[in-house]
Structure formats: C-alpha cells, structure tokens
C-alpha positions in Angstrom: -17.1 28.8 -8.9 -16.6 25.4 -7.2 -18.3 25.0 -3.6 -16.3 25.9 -0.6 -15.3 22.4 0.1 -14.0 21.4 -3.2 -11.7 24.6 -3.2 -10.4 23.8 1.0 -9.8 20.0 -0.1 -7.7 21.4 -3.0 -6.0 23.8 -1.3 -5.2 21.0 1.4 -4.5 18.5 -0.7 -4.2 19.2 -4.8 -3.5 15.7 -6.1 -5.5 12.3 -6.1 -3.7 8.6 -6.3 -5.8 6.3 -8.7 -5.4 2.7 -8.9 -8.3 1.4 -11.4 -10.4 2.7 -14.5 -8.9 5.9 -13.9 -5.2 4.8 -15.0 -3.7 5.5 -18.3 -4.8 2.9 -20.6 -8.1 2.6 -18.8 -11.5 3.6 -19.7 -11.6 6.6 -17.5 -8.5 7.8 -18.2 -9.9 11.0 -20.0 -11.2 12.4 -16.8 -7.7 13.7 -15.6 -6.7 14.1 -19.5 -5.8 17.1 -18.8 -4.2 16.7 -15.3 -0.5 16.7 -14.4 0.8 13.5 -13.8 3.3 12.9 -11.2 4.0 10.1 -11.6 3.9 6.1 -9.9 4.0 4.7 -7.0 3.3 1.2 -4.8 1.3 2.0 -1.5 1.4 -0.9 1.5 -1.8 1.1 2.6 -4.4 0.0 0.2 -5.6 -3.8 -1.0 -8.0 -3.9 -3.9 -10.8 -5.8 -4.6 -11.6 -7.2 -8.3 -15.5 -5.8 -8.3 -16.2 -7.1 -11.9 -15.8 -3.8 -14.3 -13.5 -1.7 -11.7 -11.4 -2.5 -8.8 -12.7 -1.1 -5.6 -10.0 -0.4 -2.7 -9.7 -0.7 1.4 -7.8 0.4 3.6 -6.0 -2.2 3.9 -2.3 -3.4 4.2 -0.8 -5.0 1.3 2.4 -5.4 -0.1 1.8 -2.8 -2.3 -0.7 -1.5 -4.8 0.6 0.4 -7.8 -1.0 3.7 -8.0 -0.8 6.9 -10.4 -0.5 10.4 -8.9 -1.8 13.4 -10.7 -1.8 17.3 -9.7 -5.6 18.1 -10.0 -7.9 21.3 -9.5 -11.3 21.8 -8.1 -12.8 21.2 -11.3 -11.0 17.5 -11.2 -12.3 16.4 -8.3 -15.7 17.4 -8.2 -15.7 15.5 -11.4 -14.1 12.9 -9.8 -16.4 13.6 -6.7 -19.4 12.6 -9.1 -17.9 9.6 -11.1 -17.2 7.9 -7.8 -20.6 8.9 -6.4 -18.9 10.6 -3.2 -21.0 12.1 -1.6 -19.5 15.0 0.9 -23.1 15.1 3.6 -22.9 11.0 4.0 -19.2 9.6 2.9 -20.9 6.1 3.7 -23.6 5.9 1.2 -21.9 6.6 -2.0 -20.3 4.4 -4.0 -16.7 5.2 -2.4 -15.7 7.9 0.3 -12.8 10.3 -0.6 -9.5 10.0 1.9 -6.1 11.0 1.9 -3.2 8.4 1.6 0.6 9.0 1.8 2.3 9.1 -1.5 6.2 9.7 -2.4 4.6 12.7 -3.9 3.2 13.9 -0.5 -0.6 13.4 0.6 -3.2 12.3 -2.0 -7.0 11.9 -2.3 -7.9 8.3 -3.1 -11.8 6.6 -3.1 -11.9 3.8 -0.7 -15.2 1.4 -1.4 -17.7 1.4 0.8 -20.2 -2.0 -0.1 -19.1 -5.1 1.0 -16.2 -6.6 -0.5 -17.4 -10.4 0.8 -16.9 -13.0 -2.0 -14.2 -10.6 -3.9 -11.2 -11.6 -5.3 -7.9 -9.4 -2.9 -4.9 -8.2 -4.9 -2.4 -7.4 -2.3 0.7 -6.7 -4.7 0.6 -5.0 -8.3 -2.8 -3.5 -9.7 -5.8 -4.4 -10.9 -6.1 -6.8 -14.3 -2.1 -7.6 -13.8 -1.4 -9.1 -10.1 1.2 -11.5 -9.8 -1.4 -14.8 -9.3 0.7 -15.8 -6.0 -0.7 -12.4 -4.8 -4.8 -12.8 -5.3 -6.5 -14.8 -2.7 -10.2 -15.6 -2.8 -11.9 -14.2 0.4 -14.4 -15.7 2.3 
C-alpha cells in the first residue's frame, strides 16, 4: 500500500508531463514503460535548462516546451518521487519539487529544479538535445 499522499496526489491528479530523460527514446524511458501515454504537448509555462546529462525545468515562460503526458498510478510516481529525489517533508532540498502544470490533457505533475540554474544554457522553444539554436541563450 502506497502512503496516504501518493494515493491523494493521484487521485487529484493521475498523470505527470515529462520533458527530459524520461521521454521515449531516453534513458529513463522504462520508468513509465508501462504507463498510458496521452500523448504531446508544448507548454509556454516551463523553460529548461541544459544541466549536462538531463535537462532541469523552471517555471518559466517560454515559447513552448515539448512535453509527453502519461496516465500514471501511485506506484509511478513514488517511483518517479524517488528518481527525482522529491522529497514530500522539504520540496526545496531535493533534487526537483513536484508541481502541477496545465496540459491539453488537463492538470499534470511535472519536477521543477530546484539548484541554481546560473551559467546554464535556456531552451525556450522545443526540448531538450533538439532546440531550434535561435531559441538557446546562454544565461548569465
């Protein structure tokens, strides 16, 4: 049996956007292998941040970051929960803090990064490891 939070954030919101390593064709793709995809979409909420091995995301405007949506169960995200080093008693320490985002599929988890994203190359438009080049801006 999953804790108590797992099963309310599922109840209130049963799918999670992804936007990195997570992605099909991605090294991390296996941990929603078995989780309904729904499908794509671009969200103006979100600008990522190339981190080196991953992307990492703000909440940010952009002009749109590609994004997959899957259905998911409690099992999914506390898996997802631990990958992402979430951590529910201090959002702000982990790696990335869980938050919903608006999706054409209706609400969505997604993990915003929390460390400092000084130095890191933006993509504003498109995802990770194919922006359009106009779109990537070095910040400062």
């Amino acid at each position: 049996m999953h804790p108590r939070y797992l099963r309310e954030a599922i109840a209130d919101t049963p799918r999670v956007a992804v936007y990195g390593t997570l992605k099909q064709g991605f090294n991390n793709a296996h941990w929603l292998n078995d989780a309904t995809l729904l499908g794509r979409d671009a969200t103006p909420a979100l600008t990522l941040y190339d981190i080196g091995p991953y992307p990492g995301a703000k909440r940010q405007r952009s002009k749109g970051i590609t994004i997959e949506v899957y259905r998911i169960n409690a099992h999914h995200l506390a898996q997802l929960d631990r990958l992402e080093d979430y951590r529910i008693d201090a959002p702000t320490e982990g790696e990335y803090d869980r938050q919903q985002i608006d999706t054409c599929f209706g609400l969505a988890w997604v993990y915003l990064y929390n460390p400092s994203v000084a130095g890191k190359t933006a993509i504003y438009e498109g995802g990770w490891h194919t922006p359009n080049i106009s779109n990537v801006q070095q910040q400062r």
